[in-house]
MARNUMAR-274359 format. One record per residue: x, y, z of N, C-alpha, C, O in turn; residue in three letters. Coordinates in pm, 1 decimal. Example, Ala and Ser with C-alpha at 12.3 -4.5 7.8 and 13.67 -1.06 7.14 Angstrom:
neast | nnorth | nup | caeast | canorth | caup | ceast | cnorth | cup | oeast | onorth | oup | residu
1319.0 | -569.0 | 780.0 | 1230.0 | -450.0 | 780.0 | 1320.0 | -330.0 | 780.0 | 1423.6 | -331.9 | 846.5 | ALA
1285.0 | -225.0 | 708.0 | 1367.0 | -106.0 | 714.0 | 1290.0 | 3.0 | 787.0 | 1340.9 | 113.8 | 803.9 | SER
END
This chain:
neast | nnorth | nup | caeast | canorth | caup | ceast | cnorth | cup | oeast | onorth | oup | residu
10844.1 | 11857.0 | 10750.6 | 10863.1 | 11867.8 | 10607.7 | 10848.9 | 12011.7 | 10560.9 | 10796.8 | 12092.3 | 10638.0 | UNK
10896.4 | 12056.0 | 10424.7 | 10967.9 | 12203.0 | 10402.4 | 10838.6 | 12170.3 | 10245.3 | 10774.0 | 12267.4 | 10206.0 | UNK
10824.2 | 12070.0 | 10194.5 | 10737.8 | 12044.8 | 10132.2 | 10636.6 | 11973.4 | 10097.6 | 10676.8 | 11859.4 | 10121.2 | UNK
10504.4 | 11962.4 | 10046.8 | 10366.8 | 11886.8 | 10017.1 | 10374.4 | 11760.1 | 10021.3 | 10255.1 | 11760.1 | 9990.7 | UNK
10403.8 | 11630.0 | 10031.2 | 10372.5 | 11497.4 | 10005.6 | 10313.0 | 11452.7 | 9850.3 | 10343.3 | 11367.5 | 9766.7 | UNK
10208.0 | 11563.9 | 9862.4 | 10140.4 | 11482.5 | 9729.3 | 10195.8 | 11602.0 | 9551.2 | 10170.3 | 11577.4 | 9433.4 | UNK
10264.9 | 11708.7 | 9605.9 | 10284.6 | 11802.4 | 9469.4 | 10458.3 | 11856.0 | 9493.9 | 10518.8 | 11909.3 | 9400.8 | UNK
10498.2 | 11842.0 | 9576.5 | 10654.3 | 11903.1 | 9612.5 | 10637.1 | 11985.4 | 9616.8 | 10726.2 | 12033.7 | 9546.8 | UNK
10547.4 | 12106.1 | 9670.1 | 10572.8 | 12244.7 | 9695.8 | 10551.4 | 12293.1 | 9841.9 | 10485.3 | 12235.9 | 9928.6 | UNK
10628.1 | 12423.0 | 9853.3 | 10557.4 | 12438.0 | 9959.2 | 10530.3 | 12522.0 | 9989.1 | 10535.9 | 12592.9 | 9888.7 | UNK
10482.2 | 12608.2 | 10109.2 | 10320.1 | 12640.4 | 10118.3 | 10251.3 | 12578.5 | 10260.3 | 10312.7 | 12511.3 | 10343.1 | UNK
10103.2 | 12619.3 | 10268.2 | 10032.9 | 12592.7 | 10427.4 | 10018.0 | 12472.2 | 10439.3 | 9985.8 | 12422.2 | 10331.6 | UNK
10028.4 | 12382.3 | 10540.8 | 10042.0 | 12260.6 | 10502.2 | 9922.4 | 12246.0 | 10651.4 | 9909.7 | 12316.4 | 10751.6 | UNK
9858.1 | 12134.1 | 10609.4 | 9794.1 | 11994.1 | 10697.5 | 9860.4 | 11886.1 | 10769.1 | 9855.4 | 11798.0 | 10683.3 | UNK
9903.0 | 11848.5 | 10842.0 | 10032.6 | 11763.7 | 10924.2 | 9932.8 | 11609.3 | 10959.4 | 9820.6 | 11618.0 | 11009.3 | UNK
9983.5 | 11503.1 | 10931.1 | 9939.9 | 11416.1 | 10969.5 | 9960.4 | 11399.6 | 11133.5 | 10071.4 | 11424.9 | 11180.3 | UNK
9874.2 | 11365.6 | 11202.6 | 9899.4 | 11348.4 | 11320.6 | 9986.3 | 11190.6 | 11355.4 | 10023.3 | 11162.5 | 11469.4 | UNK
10001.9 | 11126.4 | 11271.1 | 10024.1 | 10970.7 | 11284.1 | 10190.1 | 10980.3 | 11236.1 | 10289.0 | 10970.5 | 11308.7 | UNK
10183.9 | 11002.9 | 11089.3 | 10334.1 | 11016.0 | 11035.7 | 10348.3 | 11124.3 | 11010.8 | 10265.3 | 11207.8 | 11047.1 | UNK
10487.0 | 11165.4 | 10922.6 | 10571.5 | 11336.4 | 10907.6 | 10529.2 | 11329.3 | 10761.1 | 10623.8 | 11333.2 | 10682.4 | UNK
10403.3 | 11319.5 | 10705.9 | 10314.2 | 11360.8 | 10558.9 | 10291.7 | 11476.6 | 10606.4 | 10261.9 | 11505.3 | 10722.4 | UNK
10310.7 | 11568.2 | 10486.6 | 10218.6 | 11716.5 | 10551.5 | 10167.7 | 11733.8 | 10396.2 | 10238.2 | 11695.6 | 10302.8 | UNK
10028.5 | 11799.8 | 10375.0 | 10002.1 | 11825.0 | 10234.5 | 9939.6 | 11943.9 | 10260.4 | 9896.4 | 11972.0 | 10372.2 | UNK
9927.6 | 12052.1 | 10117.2 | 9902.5 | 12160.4 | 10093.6 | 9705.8 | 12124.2 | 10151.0 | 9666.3 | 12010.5 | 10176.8 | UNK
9624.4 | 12238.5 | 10157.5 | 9507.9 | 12171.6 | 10220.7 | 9399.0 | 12113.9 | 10096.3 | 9308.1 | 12031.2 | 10101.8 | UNK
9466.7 | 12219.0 | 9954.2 | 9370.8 | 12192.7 | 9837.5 | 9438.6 | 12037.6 | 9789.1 | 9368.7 | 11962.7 | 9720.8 | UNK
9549.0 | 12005.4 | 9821.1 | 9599.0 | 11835.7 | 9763.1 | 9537.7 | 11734.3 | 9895.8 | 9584.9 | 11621.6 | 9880.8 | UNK
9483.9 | 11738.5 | 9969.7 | 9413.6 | 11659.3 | 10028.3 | 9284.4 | 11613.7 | 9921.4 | 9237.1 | 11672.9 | 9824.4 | UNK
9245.9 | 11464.5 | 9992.7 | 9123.0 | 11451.5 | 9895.8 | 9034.5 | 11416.5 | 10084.5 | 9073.9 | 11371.1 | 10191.9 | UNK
8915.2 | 11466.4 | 10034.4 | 8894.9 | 11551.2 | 9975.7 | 8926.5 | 11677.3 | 9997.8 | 8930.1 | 11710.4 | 10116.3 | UNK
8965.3 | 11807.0 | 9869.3 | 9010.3 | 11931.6 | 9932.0 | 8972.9 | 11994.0 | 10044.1 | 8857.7 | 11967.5 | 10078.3 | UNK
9028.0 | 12063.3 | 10108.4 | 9005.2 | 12126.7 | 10240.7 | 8994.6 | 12289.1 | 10231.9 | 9050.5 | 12333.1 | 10131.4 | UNK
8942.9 | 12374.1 | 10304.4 | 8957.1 | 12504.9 | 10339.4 | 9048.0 | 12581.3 | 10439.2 | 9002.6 | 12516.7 | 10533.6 | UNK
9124.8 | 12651.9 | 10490.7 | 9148.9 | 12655.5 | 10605.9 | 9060.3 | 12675.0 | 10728.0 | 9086.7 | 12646.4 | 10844.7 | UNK
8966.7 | 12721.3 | 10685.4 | 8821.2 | 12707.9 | 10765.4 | 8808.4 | 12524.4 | 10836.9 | 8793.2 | 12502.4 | 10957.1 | UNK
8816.6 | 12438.8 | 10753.7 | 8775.0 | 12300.4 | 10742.5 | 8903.9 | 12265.0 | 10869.4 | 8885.9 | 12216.5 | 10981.2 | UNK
9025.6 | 12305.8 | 10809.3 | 9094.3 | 12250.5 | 10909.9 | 9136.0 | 12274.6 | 11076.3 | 9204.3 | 12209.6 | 11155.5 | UNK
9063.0 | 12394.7 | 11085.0 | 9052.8 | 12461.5 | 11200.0 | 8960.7 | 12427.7 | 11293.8 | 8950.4 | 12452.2 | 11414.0 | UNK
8902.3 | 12372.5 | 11223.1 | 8754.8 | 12266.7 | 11317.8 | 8777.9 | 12126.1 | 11339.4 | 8707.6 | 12039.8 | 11391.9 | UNK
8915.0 | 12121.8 | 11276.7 | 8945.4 | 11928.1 | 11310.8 | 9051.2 | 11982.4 | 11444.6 | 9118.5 | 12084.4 | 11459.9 | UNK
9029.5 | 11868.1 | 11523.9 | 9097.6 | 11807.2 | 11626.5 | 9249.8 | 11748.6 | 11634.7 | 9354.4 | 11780.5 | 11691.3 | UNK
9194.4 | 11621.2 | 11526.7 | 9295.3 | 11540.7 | 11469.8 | 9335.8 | 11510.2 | 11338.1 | 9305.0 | 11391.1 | 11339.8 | UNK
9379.7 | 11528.1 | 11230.5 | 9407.6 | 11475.4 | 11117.8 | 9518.6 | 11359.2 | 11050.5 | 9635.3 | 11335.4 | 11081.6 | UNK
9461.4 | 11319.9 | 10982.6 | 9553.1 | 11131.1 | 10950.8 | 9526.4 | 11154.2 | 10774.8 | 9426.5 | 11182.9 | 10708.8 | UNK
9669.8 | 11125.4 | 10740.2 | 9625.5 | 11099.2 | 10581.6 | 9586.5 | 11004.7 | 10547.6 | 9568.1 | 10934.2 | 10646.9 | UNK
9556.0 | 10947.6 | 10446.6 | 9470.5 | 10841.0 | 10357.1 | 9541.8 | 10709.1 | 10452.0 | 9477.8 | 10637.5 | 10529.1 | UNK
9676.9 | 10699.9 | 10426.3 | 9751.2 | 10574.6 | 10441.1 | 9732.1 | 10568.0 | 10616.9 | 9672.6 | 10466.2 | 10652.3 | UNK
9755.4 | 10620.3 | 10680.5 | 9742.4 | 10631.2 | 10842.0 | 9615.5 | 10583.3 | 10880.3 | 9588.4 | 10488.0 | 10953.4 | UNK
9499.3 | 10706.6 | 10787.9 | 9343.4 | 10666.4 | 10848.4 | 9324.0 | 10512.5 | 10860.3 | 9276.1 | 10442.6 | 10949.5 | UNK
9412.3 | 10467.4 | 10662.7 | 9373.1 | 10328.8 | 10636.3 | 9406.0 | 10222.8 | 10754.4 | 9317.0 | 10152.7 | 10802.5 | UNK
9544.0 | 10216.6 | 10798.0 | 9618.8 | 10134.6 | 10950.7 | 9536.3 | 10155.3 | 11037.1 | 9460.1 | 10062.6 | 11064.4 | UNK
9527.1 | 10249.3 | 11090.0 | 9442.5 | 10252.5 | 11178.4 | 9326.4 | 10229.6 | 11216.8 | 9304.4 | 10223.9 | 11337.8 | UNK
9212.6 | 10208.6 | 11113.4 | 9088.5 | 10155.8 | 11121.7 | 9072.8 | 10067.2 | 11010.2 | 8984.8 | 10093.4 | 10928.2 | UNK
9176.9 | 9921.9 | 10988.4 | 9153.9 | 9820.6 | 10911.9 | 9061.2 | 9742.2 | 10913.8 | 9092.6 | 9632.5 | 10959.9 | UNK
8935.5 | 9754.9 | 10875.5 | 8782.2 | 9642.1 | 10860.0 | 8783.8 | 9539.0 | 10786.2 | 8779.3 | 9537.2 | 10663.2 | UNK
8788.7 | 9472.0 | 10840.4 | 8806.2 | 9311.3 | 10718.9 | 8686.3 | 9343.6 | 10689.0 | 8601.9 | 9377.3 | 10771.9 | UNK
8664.0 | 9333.8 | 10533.8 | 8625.8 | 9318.0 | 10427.5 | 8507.4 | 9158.5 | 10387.3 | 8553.7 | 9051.2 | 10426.0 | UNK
8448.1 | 9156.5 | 10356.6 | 8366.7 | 9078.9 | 10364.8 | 8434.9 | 8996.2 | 10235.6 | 8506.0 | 9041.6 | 10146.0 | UNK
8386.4 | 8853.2 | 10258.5 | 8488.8 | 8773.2 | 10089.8 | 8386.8 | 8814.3 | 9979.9 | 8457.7 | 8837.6 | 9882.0 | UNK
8271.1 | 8832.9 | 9949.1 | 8197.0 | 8891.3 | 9862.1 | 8276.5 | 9009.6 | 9835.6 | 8359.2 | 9000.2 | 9744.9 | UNK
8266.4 | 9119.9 | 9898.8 | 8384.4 | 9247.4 | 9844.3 | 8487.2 | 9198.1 | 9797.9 | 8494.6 | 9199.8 | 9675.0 | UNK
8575.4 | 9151.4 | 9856.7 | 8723.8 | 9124.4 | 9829.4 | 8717.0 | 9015.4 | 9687.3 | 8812.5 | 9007.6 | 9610.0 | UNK
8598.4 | 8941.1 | 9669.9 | 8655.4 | 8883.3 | 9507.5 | 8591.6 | 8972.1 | 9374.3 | 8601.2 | 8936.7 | 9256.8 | UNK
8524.9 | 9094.9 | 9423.2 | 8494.9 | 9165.3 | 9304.5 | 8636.9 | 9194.7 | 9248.0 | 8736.9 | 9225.8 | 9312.9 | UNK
8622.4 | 9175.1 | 9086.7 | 8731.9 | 9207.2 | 9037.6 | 8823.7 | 9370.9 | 9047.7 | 8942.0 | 9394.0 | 9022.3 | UNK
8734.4 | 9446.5 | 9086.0 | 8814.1 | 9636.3 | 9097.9 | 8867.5 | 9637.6 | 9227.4 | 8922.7 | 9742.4 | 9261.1 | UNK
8863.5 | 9536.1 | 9315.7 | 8846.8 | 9539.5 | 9429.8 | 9008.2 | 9621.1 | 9518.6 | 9031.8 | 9695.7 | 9613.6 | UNK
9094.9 | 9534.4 | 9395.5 | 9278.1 | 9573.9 | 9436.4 | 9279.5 | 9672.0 | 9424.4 | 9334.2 | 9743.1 | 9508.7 | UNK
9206.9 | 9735.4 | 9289.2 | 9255.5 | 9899.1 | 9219.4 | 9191.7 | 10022.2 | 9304.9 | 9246.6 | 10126.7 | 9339.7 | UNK
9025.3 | 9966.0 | 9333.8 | 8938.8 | 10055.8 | 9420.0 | 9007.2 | 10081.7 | 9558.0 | 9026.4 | 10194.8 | 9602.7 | UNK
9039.0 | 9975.5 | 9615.9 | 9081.4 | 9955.1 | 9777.3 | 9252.8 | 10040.1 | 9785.9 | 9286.1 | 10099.9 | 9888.2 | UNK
9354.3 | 10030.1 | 9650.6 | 9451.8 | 10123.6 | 9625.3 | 9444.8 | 10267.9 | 9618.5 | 9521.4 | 10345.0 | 9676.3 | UNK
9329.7 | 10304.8 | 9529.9 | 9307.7 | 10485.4 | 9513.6 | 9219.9 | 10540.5 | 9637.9 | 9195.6 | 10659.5 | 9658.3 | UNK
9170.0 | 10413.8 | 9729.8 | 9074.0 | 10457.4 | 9825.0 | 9186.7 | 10528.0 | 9952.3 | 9218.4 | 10644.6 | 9975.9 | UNK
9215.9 | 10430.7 | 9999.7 | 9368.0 | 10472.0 | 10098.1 | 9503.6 | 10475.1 | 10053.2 | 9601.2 | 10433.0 | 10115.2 | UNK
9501.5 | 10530.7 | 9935.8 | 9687.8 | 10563.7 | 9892.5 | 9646.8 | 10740.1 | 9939.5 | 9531.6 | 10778.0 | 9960.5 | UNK
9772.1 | 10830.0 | 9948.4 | 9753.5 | 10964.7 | 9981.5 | 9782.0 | 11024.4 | 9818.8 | 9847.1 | 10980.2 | 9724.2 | UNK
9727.9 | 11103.6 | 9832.2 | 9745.9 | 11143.7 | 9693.5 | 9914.4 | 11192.4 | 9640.2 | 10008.9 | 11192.7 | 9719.1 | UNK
9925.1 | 11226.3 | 9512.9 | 10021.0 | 11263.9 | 9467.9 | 10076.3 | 11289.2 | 9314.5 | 10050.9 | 11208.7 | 9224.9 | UNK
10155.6 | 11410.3 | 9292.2 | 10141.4 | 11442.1 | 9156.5 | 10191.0 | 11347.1 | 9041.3 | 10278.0 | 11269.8 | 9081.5 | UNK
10172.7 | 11339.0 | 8967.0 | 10171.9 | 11268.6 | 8814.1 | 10300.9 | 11258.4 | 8793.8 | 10387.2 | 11344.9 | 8808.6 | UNK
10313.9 | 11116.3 | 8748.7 | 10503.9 | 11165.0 | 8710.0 | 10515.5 | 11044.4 | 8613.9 | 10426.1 | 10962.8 | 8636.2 | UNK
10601.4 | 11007.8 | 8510.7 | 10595.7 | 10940.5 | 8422.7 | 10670.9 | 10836.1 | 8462.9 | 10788.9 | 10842.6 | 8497.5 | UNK
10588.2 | 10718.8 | 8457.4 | 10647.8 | 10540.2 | 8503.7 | 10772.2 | 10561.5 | 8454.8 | 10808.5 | 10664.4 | 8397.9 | UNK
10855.4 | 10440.4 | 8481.8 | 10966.5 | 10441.5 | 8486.6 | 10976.7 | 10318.8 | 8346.3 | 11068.7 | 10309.6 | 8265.0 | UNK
10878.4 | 10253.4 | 8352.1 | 10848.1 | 10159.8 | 8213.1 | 10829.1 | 10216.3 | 8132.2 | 10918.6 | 10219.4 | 8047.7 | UNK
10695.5 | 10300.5 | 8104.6 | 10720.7 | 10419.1 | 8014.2 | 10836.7 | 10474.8 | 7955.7 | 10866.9 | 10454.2 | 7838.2 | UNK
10888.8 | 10529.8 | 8016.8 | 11012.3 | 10588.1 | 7979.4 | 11080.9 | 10460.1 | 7911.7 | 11033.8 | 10474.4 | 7798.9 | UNK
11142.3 | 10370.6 | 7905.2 | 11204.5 | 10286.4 | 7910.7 | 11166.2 | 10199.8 | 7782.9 | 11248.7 | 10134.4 | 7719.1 | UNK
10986.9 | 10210.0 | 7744.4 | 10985.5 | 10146.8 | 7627.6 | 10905.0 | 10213.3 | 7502.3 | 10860.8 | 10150.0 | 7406.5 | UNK
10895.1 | 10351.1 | 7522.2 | 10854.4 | 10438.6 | 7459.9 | 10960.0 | 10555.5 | 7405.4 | 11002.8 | 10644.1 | 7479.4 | UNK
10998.4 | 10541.2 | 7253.9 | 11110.0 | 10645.0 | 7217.3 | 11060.4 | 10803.4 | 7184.6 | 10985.0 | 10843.0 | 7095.6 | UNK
11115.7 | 10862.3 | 7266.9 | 11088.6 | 11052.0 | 7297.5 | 11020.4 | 11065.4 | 7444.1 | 10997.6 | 11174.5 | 7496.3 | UNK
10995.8 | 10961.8 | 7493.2 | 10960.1 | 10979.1 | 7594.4 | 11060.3 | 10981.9 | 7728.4 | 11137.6 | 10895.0 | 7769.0 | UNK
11036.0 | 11087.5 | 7770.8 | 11129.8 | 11160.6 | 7908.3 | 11079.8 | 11213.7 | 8015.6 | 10972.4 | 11270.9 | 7997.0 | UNK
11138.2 | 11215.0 | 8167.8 | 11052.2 | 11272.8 | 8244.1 | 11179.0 | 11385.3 | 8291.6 | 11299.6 | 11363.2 | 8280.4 | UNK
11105.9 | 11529.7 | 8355.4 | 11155.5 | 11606.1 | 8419.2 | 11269.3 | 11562.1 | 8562.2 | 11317.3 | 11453.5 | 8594.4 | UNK
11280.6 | 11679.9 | 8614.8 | 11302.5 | 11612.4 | 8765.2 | 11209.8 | 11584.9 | 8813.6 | 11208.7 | 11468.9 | 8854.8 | UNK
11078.7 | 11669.9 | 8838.6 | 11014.0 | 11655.3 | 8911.0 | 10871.9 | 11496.2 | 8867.7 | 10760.1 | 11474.1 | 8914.3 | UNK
10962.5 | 11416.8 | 8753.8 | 10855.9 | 11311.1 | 8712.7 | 10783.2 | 11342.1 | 8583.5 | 10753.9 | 11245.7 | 8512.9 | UNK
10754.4 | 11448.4 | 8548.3 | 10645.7 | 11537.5 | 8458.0 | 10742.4 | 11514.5 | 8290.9 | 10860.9 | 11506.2 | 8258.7 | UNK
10615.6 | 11511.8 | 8224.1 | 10628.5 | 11442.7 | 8094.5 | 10710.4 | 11511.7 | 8025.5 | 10641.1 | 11612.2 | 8009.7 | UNK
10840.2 | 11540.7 | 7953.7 | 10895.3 | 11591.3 | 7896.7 | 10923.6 | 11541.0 | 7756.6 | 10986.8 | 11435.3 | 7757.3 | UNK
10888.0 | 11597.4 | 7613.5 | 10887.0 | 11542.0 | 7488.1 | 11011.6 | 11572.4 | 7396.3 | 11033.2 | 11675.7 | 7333.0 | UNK
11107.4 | 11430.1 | 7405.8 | 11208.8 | 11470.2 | 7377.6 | 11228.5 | 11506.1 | 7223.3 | 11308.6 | 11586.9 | 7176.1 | UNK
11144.7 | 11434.0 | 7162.9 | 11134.1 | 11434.7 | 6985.8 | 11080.7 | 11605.2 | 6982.4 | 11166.7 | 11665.1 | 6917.7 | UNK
10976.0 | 11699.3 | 7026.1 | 10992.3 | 11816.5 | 6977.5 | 11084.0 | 11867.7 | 7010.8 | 11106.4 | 11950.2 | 6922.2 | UNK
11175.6 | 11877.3 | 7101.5 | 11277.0 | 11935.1 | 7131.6 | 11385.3 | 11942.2 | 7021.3 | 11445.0 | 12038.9 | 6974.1 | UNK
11394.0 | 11775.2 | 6988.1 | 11508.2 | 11783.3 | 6868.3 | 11459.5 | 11809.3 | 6763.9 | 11540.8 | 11830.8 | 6674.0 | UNK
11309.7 | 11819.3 | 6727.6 | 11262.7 | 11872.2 | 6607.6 | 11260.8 | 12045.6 | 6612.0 | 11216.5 | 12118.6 | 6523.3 | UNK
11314.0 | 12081.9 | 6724.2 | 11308.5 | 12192.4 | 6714.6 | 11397.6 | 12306.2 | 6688.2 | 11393.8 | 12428.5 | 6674.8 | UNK
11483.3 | 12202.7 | 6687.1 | 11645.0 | 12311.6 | 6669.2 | 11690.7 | 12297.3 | 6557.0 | 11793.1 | 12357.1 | 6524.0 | UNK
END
């Protein structure tokens, strides 16, 4: 990859050893140093680490109600902000860039 996984830029990247994710080392969670990564061996992003060491979950965990949302932001890989596609869709002035990012279409036309 020519760019980040989690921001589209690119720049020094971290390489998953599992899949072709590569992220800048400060868009890792948690951020990294290049110091930090020079002392790892192996590296796996969020979603890889998650496959690879799947622990069933005890049914006490799994019926707390945060359990979907917590267990989602825990092993998703990170990535930049970009405006739903519902959003857009049922909100008037609301627009996204290319890159996803909030674009306000009402000042625009209030502006000319």
């Amino acid at each position: 990859h020519d760019v980040c996984d989690a921001c589209g830029q690119s720049g020094e990247f971290i390489c998953c050893e599992h899949c072709p994710r590569v992220f800048h080392f400060l868009c890792v969670e948690p951020p990294m140093t290049p110091d930090d990564v020079r002392q790892i061996d192996h590296w796996f992003c969020r979603e890889c680490s998650h496959q690879r060491s799947r622990k069933r979950k005890s049914r006490a965990h799994a019926k707390n109600i945060f359990y979907p949302l917590i267990s989602n932001i825990e092993y998703s890989n990170p990535r930049t902000f970009s405006v739903p596609e519902e959003i857009r869709r049922l909100f008037d002035g609301v627009e996204a860039d290319v890159d996803g990012s909030y674009v306000n279409v009402r000042e625009d036309r209030q502006q000319r």
